[in-house]
N, C-alpha and C positions, 0 to 999 in steps of 0.2 A: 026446604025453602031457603034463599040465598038471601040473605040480606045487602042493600047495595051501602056501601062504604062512600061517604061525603069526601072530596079532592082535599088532601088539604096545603095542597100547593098554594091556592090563594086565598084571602079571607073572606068570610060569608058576608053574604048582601047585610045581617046585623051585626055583624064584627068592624063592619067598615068605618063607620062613626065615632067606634070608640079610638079608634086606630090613626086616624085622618085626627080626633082631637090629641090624642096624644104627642103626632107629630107636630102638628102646628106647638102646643104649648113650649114640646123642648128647644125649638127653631127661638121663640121668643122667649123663653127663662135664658138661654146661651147667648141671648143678646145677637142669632144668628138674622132674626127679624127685628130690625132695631126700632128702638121704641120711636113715635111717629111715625114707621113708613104706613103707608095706604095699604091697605089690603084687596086686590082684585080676584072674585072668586074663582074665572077661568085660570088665571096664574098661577094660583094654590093648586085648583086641580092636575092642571099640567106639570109642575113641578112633581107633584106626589104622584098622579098617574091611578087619578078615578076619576068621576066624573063631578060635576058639580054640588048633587046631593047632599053627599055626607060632608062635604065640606062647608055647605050653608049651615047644615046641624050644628057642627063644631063649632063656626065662627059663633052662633047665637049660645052656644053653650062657653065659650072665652069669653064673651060679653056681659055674662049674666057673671062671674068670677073674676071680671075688672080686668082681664086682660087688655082686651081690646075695648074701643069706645069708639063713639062717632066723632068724626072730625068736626068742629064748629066751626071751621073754614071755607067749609066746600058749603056751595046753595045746594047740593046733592047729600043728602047722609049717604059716607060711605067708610066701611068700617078702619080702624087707623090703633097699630097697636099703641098701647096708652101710655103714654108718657110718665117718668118716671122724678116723682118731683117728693119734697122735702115731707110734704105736710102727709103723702100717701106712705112714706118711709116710714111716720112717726107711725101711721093707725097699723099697720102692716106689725113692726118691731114687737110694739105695744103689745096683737095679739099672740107673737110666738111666743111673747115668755111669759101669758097668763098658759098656753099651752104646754107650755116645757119646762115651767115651773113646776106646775103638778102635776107632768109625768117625773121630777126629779124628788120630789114631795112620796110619791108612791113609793120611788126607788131607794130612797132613804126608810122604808118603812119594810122592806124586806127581810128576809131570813137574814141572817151571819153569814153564811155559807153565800147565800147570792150575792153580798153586798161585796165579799172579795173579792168572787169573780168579776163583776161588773168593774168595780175599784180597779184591777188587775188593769183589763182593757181601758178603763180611758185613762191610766196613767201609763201607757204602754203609747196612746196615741196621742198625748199630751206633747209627752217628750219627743215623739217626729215633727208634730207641728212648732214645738220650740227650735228643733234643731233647723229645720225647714226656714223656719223667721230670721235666724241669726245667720244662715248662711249668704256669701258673698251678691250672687246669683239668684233674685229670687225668682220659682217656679209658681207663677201665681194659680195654676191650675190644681196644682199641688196641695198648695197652700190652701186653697178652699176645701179640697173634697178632705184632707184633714180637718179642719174644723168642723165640715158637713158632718163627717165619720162621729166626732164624738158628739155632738149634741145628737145626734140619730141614734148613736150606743144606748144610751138613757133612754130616751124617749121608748125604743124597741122594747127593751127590757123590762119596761114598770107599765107601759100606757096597753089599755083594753081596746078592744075594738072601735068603741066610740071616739075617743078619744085618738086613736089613731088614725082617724078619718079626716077630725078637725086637723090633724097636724099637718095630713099630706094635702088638704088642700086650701091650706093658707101658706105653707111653708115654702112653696116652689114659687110665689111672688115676693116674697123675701130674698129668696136666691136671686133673683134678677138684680137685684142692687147691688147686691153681694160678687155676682160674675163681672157686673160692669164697670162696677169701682173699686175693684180687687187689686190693681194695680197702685193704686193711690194709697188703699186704705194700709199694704203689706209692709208703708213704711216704716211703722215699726207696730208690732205687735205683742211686744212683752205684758199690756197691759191686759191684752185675752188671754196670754198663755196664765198671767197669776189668777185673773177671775177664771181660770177652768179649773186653778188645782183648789180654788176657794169650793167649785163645786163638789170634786172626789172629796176632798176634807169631809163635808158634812154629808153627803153618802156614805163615807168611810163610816162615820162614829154615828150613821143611825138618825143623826139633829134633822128631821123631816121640815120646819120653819125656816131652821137656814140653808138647806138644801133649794127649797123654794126661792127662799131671797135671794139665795147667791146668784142662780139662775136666772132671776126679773132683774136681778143689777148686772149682770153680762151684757143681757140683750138693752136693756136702758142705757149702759155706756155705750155698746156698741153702737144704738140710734145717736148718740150725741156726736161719734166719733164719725161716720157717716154722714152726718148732717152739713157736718162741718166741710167737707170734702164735696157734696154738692153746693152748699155755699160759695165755698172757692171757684169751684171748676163750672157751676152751672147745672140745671135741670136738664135733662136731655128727654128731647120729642117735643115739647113744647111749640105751639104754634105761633 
């Protein structure tokens, strides 16, 4: 008996949902969907090249994760990605570093032998992202996915499956502020490069408290540092 072999040229009638959400959220973390525009379902489909379906999935599953929201503008609800403002930065910042706190909390509670190795790497990716900051040219794409790089290092390293779930889905509407005021914020960053070597420090020697702290005072300046810069410059999507 021959068994028949599934195409897998393109993806299955259940894979399509997860795939069409996928898309859409990188389109909007990269600020490719820029916070406010409307979202029309035939447009999304045609862009992406399925049908409407899985793209209604998607939108009501963004929805339900604060990506998108209904415009209170329109006499019509109709979905509008969501605006990116001071007070959502603050609850957003707030939960990544109860999250990354103690995965750094775990990571400082490791073996000797793991704490080098990890130690190793983010002082390996520390020093790019300083050199990266101090040079003439800044590469803001650069500049992020280094900083991305080491807060993910830790995180990978010490956090469990649970824990790694909360991360990846809070962490990528954090990004969003992060990509679209990356520009602003790159003016000087000497004060994330000290709060990340405050973080190896206490992974280094084991201090699982201050490992913790170090990590909820990164992300607390970083919200203040951030704040400040939509202050200046304005909320963006806002109706």
């Amino acid at each position: 008996m021959v068994k028949r072999v599934a195409k897998t040229g393109a993806p299955s009638r259940a894979a399509r949902p997860e795939i069409v959400y996928r898309k859409l959220r990188e389109l909007i973390v990269r600020g490719q969907l820029a916070p406010g525009t409307r979202i029309v379902e035939t447009d999304v489909a045609q862009r992406l090249g399925v049908s409407r379906t899985p793209v209604r999935g998607a939108l009501q599953r963004l929805q339900q994760e604060g990506y998108i929201v209904d415009s209170p503008a329109l006499q019509q609800s109709r979905p509008t990605v969501a605006p990116l403002t001071r007070e959502d930065e603050r609850e957003l910042f707030s939960i990544v570093a109860e999250v990354e706190g103690l995965a750094a909390r775990i990571a400082a509670q490791r073996p000797v032998a793991d704490r080098e190795k990890l130690v190793a790497e983010l002082t390996a990716i520390n020093e790019q992202f300083r050199k990266a900051a101090e040079a003439k040219q800044h590469n803001h794409n650069r500049l992020w996915e280094l900083d991305e790089r080491f807060h993910r290092t830790y995180v990978e390293a010490a956090a469990g499956p649970r824990l790694l779930a909360l991360y990846e889905a809070v962490k990528p509407q954090a990004e969003r502020y992060e990509r679209i005021y990356v520009s602003l914020l790159a003016r000087d960053l000497s004060p994330s490069v000290g709060e990340h070597a405050a973080i190896i420090r206490a992974i280094k020697g084991g201090n699982a408290d201050v490992a913790q702290h170090a990590v909820q005072t990164n992300w607390r300046n970083a919200a203040e540092r951030l704040g400040n810069v939509i202050t200046s410059v304005g909320e963006r999507g806002q109706w």
